[in-house]
C-alpha positions as CSV (number, residue, x, y, z in Angstrom):
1,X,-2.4,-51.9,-17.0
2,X,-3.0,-51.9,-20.7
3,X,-1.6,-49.8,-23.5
4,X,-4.8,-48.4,-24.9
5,X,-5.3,-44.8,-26.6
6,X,-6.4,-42.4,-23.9
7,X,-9.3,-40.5,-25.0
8,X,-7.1,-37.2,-24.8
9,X,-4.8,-38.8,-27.4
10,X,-1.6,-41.0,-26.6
11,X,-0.9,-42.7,-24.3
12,X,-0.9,-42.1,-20.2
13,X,2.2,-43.4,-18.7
14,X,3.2,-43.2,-15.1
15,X,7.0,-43.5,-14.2
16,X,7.7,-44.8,-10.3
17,X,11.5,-44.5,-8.9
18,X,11.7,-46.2,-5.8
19,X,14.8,-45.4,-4.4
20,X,16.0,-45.4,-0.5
21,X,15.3,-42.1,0.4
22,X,12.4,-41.1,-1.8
23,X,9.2,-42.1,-4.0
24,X,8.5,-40.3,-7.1
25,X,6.2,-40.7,-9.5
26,X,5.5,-39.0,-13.0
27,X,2.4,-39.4,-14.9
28,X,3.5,-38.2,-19.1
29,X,1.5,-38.0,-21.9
30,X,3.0,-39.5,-24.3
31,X,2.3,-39.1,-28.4
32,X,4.1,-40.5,-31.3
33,X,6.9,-42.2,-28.9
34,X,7.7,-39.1,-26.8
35,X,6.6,-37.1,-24.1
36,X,4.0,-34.2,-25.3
37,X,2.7,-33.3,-21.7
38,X,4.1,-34.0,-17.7
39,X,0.5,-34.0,-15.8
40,X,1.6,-34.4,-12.5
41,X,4.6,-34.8,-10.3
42,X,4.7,-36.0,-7.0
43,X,7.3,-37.1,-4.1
44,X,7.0,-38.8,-0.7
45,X,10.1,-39.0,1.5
46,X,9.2,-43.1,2.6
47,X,12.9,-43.4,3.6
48,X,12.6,-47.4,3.0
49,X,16.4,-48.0,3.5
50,X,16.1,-46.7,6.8
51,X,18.2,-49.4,9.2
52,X,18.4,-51.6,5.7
53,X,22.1,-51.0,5.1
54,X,23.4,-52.3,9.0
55,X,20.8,-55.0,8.5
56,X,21.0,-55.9,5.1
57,X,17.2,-56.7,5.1
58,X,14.3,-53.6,4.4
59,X,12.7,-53.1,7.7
60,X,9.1,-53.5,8.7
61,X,8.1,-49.4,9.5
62,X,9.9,-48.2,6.4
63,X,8.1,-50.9,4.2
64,X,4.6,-50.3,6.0
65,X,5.2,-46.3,4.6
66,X,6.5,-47.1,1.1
67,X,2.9,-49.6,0.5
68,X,1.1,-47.1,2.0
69,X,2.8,-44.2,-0.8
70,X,2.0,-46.2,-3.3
71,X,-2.1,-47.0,-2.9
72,X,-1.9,-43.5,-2.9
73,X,0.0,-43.3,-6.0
74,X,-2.4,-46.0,-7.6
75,X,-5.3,-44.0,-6.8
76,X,-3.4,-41.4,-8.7
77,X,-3.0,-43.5,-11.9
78,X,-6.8,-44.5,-11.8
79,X,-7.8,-41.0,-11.8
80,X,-5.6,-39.9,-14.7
81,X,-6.5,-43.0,-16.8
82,X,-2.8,-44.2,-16.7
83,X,-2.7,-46.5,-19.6
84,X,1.0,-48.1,-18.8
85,X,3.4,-48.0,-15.5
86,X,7.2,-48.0,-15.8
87,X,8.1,-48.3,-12.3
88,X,12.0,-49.5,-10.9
89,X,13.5,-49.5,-8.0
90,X,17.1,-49.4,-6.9
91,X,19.6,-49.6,-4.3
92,X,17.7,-50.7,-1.1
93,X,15.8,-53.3,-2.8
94,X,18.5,-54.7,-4.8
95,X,20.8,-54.6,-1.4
96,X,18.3,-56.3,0.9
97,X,17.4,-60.0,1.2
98,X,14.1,-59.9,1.4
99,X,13.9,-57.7,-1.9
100,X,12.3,-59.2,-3.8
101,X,9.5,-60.9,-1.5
102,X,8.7,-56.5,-0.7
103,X,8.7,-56.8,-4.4
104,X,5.9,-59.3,-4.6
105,X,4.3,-57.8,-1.5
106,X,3.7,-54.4,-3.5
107,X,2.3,-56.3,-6.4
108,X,-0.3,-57.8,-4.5
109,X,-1.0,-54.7,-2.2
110,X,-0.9,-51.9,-5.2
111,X,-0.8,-53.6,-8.3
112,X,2.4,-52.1,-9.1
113,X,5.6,-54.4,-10.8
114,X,8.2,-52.7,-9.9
115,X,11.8,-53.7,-11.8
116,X,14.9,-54.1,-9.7
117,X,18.2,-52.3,-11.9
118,X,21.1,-52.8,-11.1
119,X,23.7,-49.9,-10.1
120,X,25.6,-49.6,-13.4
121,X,21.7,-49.6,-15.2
122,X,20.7,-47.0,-12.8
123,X,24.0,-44.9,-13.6
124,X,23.0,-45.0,-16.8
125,X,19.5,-44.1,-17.2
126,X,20.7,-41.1,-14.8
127,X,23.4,-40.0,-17.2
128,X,20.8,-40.6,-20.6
129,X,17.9,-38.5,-18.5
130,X,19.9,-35.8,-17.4
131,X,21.8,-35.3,-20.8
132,X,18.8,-34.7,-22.6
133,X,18.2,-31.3,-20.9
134,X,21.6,-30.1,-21.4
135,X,23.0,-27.4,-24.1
136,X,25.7,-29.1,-26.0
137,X,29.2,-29.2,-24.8
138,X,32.4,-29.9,-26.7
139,X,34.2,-32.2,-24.2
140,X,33.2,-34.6,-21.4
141,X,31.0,-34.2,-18.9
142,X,31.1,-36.7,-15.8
143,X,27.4,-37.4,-14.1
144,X,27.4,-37.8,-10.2
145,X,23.6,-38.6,-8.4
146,X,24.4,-39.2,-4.6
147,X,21.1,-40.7,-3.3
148,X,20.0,-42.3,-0.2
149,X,21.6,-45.8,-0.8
150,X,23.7,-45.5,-3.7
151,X,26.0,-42.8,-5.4
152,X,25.9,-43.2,-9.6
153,X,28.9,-42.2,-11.2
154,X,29.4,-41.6,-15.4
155,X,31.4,-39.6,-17.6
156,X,29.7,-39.3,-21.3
157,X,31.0,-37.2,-24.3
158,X,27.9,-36.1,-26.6
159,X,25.5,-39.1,-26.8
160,X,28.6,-41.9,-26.0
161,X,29.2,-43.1,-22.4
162,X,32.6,-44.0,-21.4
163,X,32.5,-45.0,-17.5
164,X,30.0,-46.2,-15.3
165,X,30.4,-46.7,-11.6
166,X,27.9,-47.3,-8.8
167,X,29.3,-46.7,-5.3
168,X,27.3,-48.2,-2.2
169,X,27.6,-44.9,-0.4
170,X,24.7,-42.9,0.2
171,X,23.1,-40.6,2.3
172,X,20.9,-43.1,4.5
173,X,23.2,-45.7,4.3
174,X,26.0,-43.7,6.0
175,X,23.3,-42.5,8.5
176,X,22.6,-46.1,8.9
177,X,25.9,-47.7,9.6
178,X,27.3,-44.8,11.7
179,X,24.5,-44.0,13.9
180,X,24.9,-40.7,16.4
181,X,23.0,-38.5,18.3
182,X,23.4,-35.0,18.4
183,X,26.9,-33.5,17.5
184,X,29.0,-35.7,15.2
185,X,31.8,-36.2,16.9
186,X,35.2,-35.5,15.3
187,X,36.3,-39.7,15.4
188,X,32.9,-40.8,13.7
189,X,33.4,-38.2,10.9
190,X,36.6,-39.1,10.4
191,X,35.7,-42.7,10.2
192,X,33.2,-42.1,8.2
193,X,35.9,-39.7,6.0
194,X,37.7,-43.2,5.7
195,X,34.6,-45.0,4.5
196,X,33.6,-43.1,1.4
197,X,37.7,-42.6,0.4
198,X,37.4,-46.7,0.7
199,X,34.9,-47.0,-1.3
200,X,35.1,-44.0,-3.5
201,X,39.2,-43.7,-4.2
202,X,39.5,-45.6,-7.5
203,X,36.2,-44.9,-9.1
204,X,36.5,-41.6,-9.2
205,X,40.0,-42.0,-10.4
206,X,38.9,-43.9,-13.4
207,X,36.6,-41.3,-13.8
208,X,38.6,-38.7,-13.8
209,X,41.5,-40.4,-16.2
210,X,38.8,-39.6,-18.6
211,X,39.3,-35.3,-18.6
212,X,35.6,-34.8,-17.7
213,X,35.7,-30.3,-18.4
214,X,32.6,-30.3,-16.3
215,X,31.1,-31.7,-13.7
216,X,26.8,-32.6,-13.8
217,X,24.9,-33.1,-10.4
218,X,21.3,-34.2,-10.5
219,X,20.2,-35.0,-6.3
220,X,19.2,-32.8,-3.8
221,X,22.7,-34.0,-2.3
222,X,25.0,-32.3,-5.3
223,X,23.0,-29.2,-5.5
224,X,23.8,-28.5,-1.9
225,X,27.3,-29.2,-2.4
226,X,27.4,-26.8,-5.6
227,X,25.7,-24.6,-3.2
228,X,28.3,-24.8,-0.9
229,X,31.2,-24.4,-3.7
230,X,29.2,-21.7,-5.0
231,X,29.5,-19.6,-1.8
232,X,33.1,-20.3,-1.4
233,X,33.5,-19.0,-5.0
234,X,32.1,-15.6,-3.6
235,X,34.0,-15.3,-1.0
236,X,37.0,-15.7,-2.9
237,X,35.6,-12.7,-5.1
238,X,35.2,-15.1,-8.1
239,X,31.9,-15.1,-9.8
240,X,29.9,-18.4,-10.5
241,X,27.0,-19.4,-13.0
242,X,23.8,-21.4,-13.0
243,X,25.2,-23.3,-9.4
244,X,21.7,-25.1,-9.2
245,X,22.8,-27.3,-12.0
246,X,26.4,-27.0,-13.0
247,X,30.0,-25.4,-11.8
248,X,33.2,-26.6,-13.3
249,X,34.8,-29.8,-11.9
250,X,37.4,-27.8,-11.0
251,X,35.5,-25.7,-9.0
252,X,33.6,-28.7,-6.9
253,X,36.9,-30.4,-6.1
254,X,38.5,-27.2,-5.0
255,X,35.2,-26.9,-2.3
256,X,36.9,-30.2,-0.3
257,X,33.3,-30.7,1.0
């Protein structure tokens, strides 16, 4: 799609993040190299790495649901004159062997190119886009996005990042390599316990050799878990702020969740 001058002014520029779990889109108007207007938001739960992570290949189901998102995103960017795409996607596409040929598939179905980024690249776009809505802070702050394939780690200090980490744990993965029905049972969770120390043990430690004061969630996952800190804070009797976006790291390790 071109870069012309909307008629509005600016440019119209849709953003796509394809990630295992979800499909979002964000169509921005965008004047004098930044954002002046959002003009729509929208989310599909395709769930593409469904059975990827077992398999290591995307599945056929999953990718039938993501191309069928996405001509319904394209109509989208038609009807708001979207003059540019910037569209990536991350950790069941880069996981899966036939990645890149769903890649091509979407190209030729929607239109869309859609970059692959690597974990550490996806880490830190997450720790530059959620900075920018932040007050200042005078110390570090460490970043933590637990999607549906992937978890991105980062620890910045004002505008400089110091660590990045990407863990291959994730909420559809996990589902996918230890599959149960009903009532997890006491050995799978604590297998499953063992994975994520595995795999999660000395990143975080590096992380938290750097003194991160607080600690920054940005998924559905980590507001949950802030939620969940948040209530044990209250029933303690000690009061908590703004839990939808931030606690202190203290506070999240101390809910052991």
């Amino acid at each position: 799609m071109s870069a012309e001058r909307s008629a509005g002014g600016g440019r119209i520029v849709a953003i796509l993040d394809l990630g295992s779990n979800s499909l979002r889109m964000m169509i921005v108007r965008v004047g004098e190299n930044r954002v002046s207007g959002v003009l729509n938001q929208v989310k599909q739960m395709v769930r593409l790495g469904e059975g990827a992570f077992a398999e290591h290949r995307l599945q056929p189901e999953p990718m039938r649901r993501t191309i069928a998102a996405l001509r319904g995103f394209a109509g989208m960017c038609r009807s708001y004159g979207v003059n540019e795409v910037v569209a990536l996607a991350t950790a069941a596409v880069r996981d899966a062997a036939n990645g890149q040929e769903f890649m091509e598939e979407i190209r030729r179905e929607t239109g869309f190119d859609f970059t692959v980024i690597s974990g550490r690249e996806e880490a830190r776009l997450i720790c530059r886009g959620v900075s920018v809505a932040l007050e200042p802070f005078a110390g570090k702050r460490m970043f933590i996005d637990i999607g549906g394939g992937s978890t991105e780690l980062s620890v910045a200090e004002g505008t400089e990042i110091l660590e990045l980490e990407s863990l291959k744990l994730g909420a559809v993965r996990l589902a996918g390599l230890f599959p149960c029905e009903g009532e997890v049972s006491a050995k799978r969770y604590a297998e499953m316990q063992k994975y994520v120390r595995d795999h999660a043990v000395l990143p975080l430690q590096r992380m938290e050799a750097q003194g991160p004061g607080e600690l920054v969630g940005s998924s559905g996952t980590i507001q949950n878990l802030a939620e969940m800190a948040a209530a044990m804070a209250r029933d303690s009797g000690r009061k908590t702020g703004d839990t939808a976006q931030m606690l202190s790291y203290s506070e999240i390790g101390r809910a052991h969740v």
